[in-house]
N, C-alpha and C positions, 0 to 999 in steps of 0.2 A: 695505434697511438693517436691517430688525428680522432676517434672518437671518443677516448678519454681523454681529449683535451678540450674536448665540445663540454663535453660533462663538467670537468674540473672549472672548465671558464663561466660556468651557466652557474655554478656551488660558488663560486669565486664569488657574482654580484649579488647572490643572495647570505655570504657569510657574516655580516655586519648587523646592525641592531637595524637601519628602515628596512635592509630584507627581511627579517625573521620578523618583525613587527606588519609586513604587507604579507605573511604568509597568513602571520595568526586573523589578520586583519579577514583574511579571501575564505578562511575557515569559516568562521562568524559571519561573514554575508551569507556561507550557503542558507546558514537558519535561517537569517531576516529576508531575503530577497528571493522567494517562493516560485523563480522561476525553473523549467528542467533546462531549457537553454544553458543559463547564468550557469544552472548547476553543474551542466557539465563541463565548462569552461573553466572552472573555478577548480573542481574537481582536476580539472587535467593539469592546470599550473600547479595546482600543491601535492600532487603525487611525481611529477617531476620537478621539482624545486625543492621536496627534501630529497629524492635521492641524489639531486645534484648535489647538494650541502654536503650530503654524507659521501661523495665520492670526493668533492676538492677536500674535506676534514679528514676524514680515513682512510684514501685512496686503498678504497677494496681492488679487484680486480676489472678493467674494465666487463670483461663478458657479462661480469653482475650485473653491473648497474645499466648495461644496455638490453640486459634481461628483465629488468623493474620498468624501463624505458617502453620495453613491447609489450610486458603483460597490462603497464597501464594503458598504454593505446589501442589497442585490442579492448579491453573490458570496456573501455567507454566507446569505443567505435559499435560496441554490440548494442549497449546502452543506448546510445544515441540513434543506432539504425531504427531502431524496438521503439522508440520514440516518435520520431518522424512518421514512421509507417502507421502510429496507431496512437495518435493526438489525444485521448482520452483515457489511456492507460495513464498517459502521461500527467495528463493535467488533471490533478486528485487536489483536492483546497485539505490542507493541514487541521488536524484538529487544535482548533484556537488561530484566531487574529495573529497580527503582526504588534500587537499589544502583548500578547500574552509570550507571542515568541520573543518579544524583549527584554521581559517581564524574566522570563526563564535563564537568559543568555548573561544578562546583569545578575541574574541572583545565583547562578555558576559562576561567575568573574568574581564576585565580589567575596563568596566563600574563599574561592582559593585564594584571594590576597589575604582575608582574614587569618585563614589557618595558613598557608605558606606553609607545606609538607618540607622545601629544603630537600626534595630527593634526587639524585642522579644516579641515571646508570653505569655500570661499568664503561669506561674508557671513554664513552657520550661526556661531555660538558654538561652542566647544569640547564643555559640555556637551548639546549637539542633538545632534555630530556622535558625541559616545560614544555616548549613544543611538538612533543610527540604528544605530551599528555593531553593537553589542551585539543590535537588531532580526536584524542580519541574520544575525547568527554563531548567536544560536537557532534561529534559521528553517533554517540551514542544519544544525543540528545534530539538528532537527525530521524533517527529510528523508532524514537518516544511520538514525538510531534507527525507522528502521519502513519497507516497502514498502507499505503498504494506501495505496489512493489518499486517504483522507479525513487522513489527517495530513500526505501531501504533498501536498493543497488548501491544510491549512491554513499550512504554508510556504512553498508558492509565494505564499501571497496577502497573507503579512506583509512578501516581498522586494518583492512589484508595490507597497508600499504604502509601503517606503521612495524606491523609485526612482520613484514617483507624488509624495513629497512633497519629493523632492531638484529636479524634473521644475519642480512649482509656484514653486517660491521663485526657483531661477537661468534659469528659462524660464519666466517668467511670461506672456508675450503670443504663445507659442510654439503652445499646443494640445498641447505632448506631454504634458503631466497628464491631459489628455479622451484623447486616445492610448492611456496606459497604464491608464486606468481602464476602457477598452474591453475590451484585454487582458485584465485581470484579473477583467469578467465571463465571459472566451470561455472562460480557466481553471478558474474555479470550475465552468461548465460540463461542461468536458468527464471533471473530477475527480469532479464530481456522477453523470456516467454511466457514470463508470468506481466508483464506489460501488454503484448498481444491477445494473452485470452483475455485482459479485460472488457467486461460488456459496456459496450457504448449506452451513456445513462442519454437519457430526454429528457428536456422540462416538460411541466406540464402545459403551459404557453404552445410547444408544438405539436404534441398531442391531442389537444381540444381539437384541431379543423379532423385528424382525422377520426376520432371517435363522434362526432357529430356528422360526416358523409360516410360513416358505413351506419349509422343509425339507419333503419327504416320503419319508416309513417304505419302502424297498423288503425287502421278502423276499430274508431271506438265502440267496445261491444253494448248491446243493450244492459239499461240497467236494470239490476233483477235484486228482490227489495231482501234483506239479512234478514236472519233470523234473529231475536229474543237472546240476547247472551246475557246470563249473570255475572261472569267475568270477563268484557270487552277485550281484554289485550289478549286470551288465548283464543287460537284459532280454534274451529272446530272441527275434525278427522272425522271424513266420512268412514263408518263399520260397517263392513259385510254381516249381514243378519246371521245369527248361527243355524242349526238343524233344528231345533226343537221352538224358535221363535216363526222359525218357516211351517214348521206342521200347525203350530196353532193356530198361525193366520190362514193356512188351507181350512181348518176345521171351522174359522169364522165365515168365511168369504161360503162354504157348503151351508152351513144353517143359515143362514141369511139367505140362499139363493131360493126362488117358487117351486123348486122341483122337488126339493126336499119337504118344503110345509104340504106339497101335495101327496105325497106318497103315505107323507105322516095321518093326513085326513082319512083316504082309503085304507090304512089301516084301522083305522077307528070302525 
């Protein structure tokens, strides 16, 4: 009981318009603010800040929601170790500025006010269900905006975290919440080891001293004069002489030679 009352008191200060307002807010900085730090911090407020919401609103079962509680801390603990340990997995630059991430985050914002779908899910409120949605169109936008495995950890594991907390509320005695929380450690996972294999890149800046000291000085050869090309840019393939270009110049180098014009005479 004192841990779903942790839970319910934590969904308590987030049930109101500036909490769900500071979740959608923490969503929308992952894209702008390119850090894995940030990311993972951010990340771990809003995978426990909706399940907290959804425990004080629909008080599932505690064991759930301290089940969503460790599968999220666990997948970001792997996330973050995988991080730390290999600073260059980690830090991958997005494709596009922080221009163009604004550029994209505004012109998703401004669709959905435009068309305003109006949709809610079963027994969810309206505004849950914007905030689930808005979870998962960053996450998916998360995913657009960069190949490096550590930013698509971290959007795969904010979608395992809406459909982990869609999972608890209308399947409550189901077990597909322990399911997807399972998942969602196997993910972080395998994004964690796909952070590790990455190859540590160089600039060229540090590269230059050492391809310039393994260079070595050879002695420049004598120069020896080319030959006559009619077409300068092909090189020219030296050809092994064939047989019969070999017999004729034996047959020239023998008549050319005295021994032969003498024999030739004494026959006379």
């Amino acid at each position: 009981m004192a841990s779903s009352s942790i839970f319910v008191a934590v969904g308590a200060l987030l049930a109101n318009g500036p909490g769900i307002l500071l979740l959608s807010a923490l969503v929308a900085s992952l894209v702008l603010v390119w850090d894995w730090r940030w990311a993972l911090v951010g990340a771990a407020a809003i995978m426990l800040g909706v399940s907290s919401l959804a425990a004080a609103l629909h008080e599932p079962a505690p064991a759930v929601t301290a089940a969503q509680w460790l599968a999220a801390l666990i997948s970001l603990l792997l996330l973050g170790l995988s991080a730390y340990i290999h600073r260059p997995g980690a830090i991958a630059h997005p494709h596009g500025n922080w221009l163009l991430r604004s550029f994209a985050l505004g012109f998703l914002a401004g669709a959905w006010w435009m068309l305003d779908p109006g949709v809610a899910l079963p027994v969810f409120t309206r505004v849950e269900t914007d905030l689930l949605i808005w979870i998962g169109l960053c996450s998916a936008l998360l995913l657009s905006l960069s190949a490096a495995p550590f930013s698509s950890g971290i959007g795969l594991l904010l979608l395992a975290a809406v459909a982990q907390n869609i999972a608890a509320v209308l399947l409550p005695g189901s077990g597909l919440a322990v399911l997807v929380g399972i998942a969602q450690i196997l993910l972080a996972l395998g994004c964690a080891y796909a952070v590790l294999a990455q190859p540590v890149r160089t600039s060229r800046l540090q590269t230059a001293p050492a391809r310039k000291a393994e260079q070595v000085v050879e002695p420049a050869a004598a120069s020896q004069p080319r030959p006559l090309r009619l077409f300068p840019g092909r090189a020219i393939r030296s050809r092994t002489p064939s047989g019969i270009e070999e017999a004729a110049e034996t047959l020239k180098v023998a008549a050319s030679s005295p021994s032969v014009e003498v024999s030739a005479k004494e026959g006379v």
